[in-house]
N, C-alpha and C positions, 0 to 999 in steps of 0.2 A: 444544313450543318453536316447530315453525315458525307455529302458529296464532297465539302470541303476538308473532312477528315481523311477522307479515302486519297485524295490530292495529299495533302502534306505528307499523308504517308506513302506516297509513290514518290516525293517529288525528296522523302527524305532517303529511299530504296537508291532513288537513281544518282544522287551524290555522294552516297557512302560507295558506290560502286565504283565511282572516278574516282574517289579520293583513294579507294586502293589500288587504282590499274589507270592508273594515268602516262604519259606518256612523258619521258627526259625532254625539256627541251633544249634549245641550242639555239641563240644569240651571239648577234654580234652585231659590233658598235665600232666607228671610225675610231683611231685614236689620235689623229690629228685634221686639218684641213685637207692636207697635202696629198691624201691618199697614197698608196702603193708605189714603192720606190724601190731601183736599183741598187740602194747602200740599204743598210739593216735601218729600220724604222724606229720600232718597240723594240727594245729592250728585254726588264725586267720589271716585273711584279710584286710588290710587298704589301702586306696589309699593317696600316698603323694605328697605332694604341687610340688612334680619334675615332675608330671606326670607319675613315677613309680607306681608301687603297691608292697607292705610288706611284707610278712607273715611271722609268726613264726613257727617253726618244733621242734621235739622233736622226739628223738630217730635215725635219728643223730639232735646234738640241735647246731641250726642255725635260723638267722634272714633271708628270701631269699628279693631278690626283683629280677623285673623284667621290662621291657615294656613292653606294651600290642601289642606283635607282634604275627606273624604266624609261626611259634611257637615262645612261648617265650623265651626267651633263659635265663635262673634261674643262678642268682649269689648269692651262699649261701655266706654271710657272718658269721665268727667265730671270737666267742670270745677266746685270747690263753689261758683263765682259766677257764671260767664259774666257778666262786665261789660257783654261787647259783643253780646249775644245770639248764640250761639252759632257754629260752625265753616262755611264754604265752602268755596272752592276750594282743594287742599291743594298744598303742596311740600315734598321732601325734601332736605337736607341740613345737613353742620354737628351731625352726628348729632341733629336735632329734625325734628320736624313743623310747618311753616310755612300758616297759616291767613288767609284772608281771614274776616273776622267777617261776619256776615248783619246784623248791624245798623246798621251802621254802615259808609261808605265810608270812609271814614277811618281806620279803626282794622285791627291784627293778631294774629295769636295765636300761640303757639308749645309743643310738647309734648313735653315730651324721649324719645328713644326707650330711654336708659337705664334711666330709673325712668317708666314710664307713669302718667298721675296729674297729673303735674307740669306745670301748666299756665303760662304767662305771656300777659297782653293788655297792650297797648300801643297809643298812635296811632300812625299812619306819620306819617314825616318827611316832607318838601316832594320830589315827586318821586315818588309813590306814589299813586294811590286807586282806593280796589276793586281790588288785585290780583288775576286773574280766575283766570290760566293761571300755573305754575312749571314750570322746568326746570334742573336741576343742569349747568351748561355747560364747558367744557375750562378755560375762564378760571380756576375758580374760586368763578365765581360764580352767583348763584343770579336767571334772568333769569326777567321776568312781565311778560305784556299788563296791562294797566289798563282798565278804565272809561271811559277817556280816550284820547284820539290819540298816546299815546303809551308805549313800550315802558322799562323801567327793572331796572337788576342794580344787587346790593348782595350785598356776604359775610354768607354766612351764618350770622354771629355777632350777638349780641347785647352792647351796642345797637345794631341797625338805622342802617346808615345806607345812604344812597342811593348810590354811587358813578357808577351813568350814568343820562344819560335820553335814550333817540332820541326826537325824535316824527315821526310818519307821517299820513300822510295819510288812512286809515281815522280815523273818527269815534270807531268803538269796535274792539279785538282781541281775537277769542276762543280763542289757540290757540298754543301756541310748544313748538319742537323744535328739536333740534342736527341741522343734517344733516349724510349722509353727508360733504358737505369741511369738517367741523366747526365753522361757522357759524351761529349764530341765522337760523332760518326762523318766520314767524310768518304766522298767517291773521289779517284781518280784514276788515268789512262790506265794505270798497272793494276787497279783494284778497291778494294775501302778499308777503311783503318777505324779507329779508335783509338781516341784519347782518354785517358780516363782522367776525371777532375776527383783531389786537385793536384794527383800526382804527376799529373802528365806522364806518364807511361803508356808507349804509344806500342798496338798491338796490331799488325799487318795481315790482308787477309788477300795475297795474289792471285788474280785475274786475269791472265794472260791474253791477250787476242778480244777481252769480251767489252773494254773500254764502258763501265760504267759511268753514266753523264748525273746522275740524280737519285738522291738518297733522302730517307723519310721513315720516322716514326709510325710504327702499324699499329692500328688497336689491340693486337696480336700480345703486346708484347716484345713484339720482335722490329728488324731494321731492315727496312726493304728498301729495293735500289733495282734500279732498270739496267739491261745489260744491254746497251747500245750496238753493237756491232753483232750479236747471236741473237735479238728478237726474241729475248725472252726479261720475266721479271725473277728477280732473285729478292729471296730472305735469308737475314743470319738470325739465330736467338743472341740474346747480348751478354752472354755467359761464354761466347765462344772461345773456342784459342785455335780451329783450325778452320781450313774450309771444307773440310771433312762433314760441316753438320750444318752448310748450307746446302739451303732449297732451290732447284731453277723447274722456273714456269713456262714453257713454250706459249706464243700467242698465236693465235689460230689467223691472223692477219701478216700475210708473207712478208717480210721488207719493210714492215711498219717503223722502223727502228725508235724505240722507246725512249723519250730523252729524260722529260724531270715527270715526279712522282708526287702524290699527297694522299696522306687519309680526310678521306673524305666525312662529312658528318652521320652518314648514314652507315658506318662502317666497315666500307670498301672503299678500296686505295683503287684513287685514278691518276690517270696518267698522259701525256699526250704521247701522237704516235708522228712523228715530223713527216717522216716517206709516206704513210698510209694516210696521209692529213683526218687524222681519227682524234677523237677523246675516247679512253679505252677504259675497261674498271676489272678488276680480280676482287673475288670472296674469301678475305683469310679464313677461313672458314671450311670451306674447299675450295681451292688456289686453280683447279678444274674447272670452274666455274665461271669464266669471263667473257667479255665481250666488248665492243667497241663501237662510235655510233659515228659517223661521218659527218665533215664540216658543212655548210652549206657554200660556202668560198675554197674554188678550189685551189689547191698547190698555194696555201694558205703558211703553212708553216708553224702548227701549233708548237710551244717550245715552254715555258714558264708555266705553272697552273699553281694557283694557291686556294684555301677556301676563305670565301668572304663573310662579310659579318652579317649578312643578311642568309649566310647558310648555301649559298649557292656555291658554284664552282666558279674561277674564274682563271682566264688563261691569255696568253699574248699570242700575236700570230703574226709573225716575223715580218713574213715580203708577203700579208696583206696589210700591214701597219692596220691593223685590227685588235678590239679586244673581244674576247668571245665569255659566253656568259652559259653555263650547264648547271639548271633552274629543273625542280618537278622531281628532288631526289628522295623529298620522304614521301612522296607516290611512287617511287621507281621501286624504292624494296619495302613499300608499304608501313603506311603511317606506325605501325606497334609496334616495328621492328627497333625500328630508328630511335623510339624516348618511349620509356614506360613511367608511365607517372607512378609518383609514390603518397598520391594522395588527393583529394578531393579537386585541390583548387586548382593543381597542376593539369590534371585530367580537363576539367570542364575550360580552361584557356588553350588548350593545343588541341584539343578534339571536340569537346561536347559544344561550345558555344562556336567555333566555326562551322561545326555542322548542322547548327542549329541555325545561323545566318544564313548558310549557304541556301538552306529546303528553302526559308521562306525567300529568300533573292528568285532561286531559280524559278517559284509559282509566279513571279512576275515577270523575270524575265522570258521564261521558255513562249509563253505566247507570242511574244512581240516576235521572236528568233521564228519562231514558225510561221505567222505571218510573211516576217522576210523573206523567208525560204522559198513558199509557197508563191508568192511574187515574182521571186527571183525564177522560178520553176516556168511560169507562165510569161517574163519579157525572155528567155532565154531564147524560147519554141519562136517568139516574133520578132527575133534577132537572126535566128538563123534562116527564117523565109525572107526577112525583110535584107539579108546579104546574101544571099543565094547561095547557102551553104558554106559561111566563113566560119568552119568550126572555132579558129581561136579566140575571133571575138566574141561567138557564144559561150564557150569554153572560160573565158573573164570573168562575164555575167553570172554564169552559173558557181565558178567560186567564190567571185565577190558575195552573191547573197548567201549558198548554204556552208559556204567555210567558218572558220572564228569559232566559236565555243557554243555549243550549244545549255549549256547548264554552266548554273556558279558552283564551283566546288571547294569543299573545305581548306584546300591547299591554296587557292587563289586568296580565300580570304587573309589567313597564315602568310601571305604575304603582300600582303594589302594591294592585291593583283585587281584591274578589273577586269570582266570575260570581254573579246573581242566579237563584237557584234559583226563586223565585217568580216571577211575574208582577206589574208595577209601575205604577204612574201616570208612573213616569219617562217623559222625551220623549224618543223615539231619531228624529231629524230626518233626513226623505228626502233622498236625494240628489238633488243640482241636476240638471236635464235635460241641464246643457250638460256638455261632454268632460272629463273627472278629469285635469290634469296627471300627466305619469310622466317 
């Protein structure tokens, strides 16, 4: 008995130690048949009120959705006509999926989320083209950059009609979000603006030469936005009136150019990086503080990132018609950071009972992993006599049996993960050199 004490408590030593120094991982998942294409693939990204996630495809042109499982398993929906040659940038609400068409500036589409399948295209009304960007806003209504110099909300029922239009002074706007004082924030070529609800007074904040692509709500407080063309991330507070009392962040990744942005659950705002084919993250906290982790696909083209409902990250990846999945983020800045329970039950379901699964999983599993290993150790040595020194096929051997997860850890359980006995092509992405918030 006491030998088997001594075990649960090493076996409980050694998954409290992974569950706070685990490593980000990085996934990725086809998003069509078709693989990698010459025209734009994926699209955009939405997560909807089902707890699905959206996206739109083009070339073959389809709305997908998905769960966020392991693997996901991708149900393209079709429309039997596409009028307007198929789906772009998406929005949700009004229970539909709201579509810019790819063929037309002019025109929209809509998908119900009741009955998937259920298509409708339309032209827009006076006060719309190319809707680029959607965001479901306090108002009620469903606000998008355009094409054009100017910003426009309309309820999101059908028929479509336009109820505002700001226009701004950017040429073109690629990017819109509610911020934290629940106002329309929008990026475009010349810089971001705000609208403020429900006066619509629109407040300009120019950017000359820095072509901001992507804009986002900070846990901060504040409204932060990627500055596309200088390789840095910026924040305004939303009390602003100049740019006087905006922050810019250099990133330590040359020509990475930053396109769209999110806060993320464990709170730091990620980002992808298209040129440096990175997923990158900053500590509002201290904004000195970041780092970036490399895709496994390369010249990949990460561009969209949202957070999913299972807490992960998720992102599109252009010309690899990929979706990518960055998973292990309340091990990345450690489980206490992330949720402090405010009470008994909350505590023993996010911490104490997974780690209380986890010790006893890993007394069962770690034997059998070490056996493998240990096997795997001994056909390697008669792989590589019995090939007369073919390191790579020994080199196979020896990752297929001691690679894959050695212990169950709390975070696997938290996501109803299980350890990978084998050895994987999965990508488990190093850690940034600079400091791990705690």
């Amino acid at each position: 008995m006491r030998r088997l004490g001594w075990a649960i408590v090493l076996g409980a030593l050694l998954v409290w130690m992974a569950d706070s120094a685990s490593a980000v991982t990085i996934d990725e998942f086809p998003a069509s048949a078709n693989g990698p294409s010459t025209v734009y693939s994926i699209i955009d990204l939405v997560v909807g009120p089902d707890g699905l996630l959206y996206f739109s495809h083009r070339s073959p042109d389809f709305v997908g959705r998905f769960a966020p499982a392991d693997p996901p398993a991708i149900d393209p929906l079709v429309s039997p006509t596409w009028t307007f040659s198929g789906p772009y940038r998406l929005g949700i609400g009004g229970g539909m999926v709201w579509f810019q068409t790819g063929g037309s500036a002019g025109s929209m589409g809509t998908m119900s989320l009741a009955t998937p399948n259920t298509f409708k295209e339309f032209f827009v009304p006076q006060g719309l083209f190319a809707p680029d960007r959607f965001v479901l806003a306090p108002d009620g209504n469903l606000w998008c950059v355009n094409l054009r110099s100017f910003v426009s909300a309309f309820p999101p029922v059908l028929p479509l009609v336009v109820s505002t239009t700001v226009n701004i002074t950017s040429p073109v706007a690629s990017d819109i979000t509610v911020g934290p004082d629940k106002n329309i924030w929008f990026a475009g070529t010349s810089g971001i603006g705000r609208i403020d609800l429900p006066s619509h007074a629109l407040t300009e904040f120019a950017l000359p030469m820095v072509n901001p692509e992507g804009i986002a709500s900070g846990p901060d407080g504040k409204v932060w936005f990627t500055e596309t063309n200088t390789n840095q991330i910026g924040r305004i507070p939303t009390n602003a009136t100049s740019t006087a009392s905006m922050e810019h962040f250099s990133l330590p990744n040359p020509n990475s150019r930053p396109v769209h942005i999110v806060a993320g659950p464990d709170g730091l705002m990620w980002f992808t990086e298209q040129q440096a084919n990175r997923i990158g993250w900053m500590d509002p906290k201290d904004p000195n503080n970041n780092g970036d982790f490399a895709l496994p696909t390369d010249a990949a083209a990460p561009d969209v990132i949202v957070v999913g409902p299972d807490g992960s990250l998720w992102f599109t990846e252009v010309t690899a018609d990929q979706i990518g999945r960055v998973s292990g983020l309340l091990d990345f800045t450690q489980p206490f950071r992330a949720f402090v329970p405010n009470n008994y039950h909350d505590y023993w379901k996010l911490y104490a009972a997974p780690a209380a699964t986890a010790a006893v999983g890993t007394l069962v599993y770690l034997p059998a992993k070490m056996g493998l290993a240990i096997g795997g150790g001994v056909t390697s040595a008669l792989v590589f006599a019995a090939s007369l020194g073919d390191a790579q096929t020994t080199a196979s051997v020896w990752r297929a049996t001691t690679g894959g997860d050695w212990i169950v850890t709390p975070a696997m359980v938290r996501r109803h993960d299980s350890p990978r006995f084998l050895g994987s092509a999965r990508h488990v992405a190093s850690r940034s050199k600079r400091r791990i918030p705690n």
